[in-house]
Structure formats: C-alpha cells, structure tokens
C-alpha positions, 0 to 999 in steps of 0.5 A: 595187168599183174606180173606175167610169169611166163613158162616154155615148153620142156621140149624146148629144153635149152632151144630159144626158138620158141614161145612162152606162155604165161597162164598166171592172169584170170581169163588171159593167156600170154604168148611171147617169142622166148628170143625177145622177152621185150617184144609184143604180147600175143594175148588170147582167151583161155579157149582160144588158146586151148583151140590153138595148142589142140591144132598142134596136136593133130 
C-alpha cells in the first residue's frame, strides 16, 4: 500500500479526539484515531465511507 496522508476535520481544529481520514489510495479510504497515529487502520470502500459520513449528517 502507498504512503497514507491522512487529514482531520477543520472542525477539529487543535482537538485530538477525533479520526483522520486518508483519501490518497484508489479504491480505499483510511481511518485512523488521530490520539494514536500507531493504532489499526479502519479500511472501507469509497462508498461504504461516503454512507458512513452521510449518517452523520442526519
């Protein structure tokens, strides 16, 4: 797998209670707690993360 370059939100400003995402790699989306840059990867498909962050919406 190449590099991840994972972002978090802006609303997370200087908070580090929060996920980061990596969006950089075809087919993949990365998630990963932003407390422990070390821990397991949550790894999803593109729409199974687009489902996820539309949830959050509603």
């Amino acid at each position: 797998m190449p590099e991840l370059h994972f972002r978090k939100s802006s609303y997370s400003d200087a908070h580090d209670e929060c996920v980061e995402v990596a969006l950089n790699v075809p087919a993949t989306v990365a998630v990963r707690d932003s407390k422990d840059p070390n821990s397991p990867l949550v790894l999803l498909a593109p729409t199974a993360w687009q489902a996820f962050a539309e949830s959050l919406k509603q």
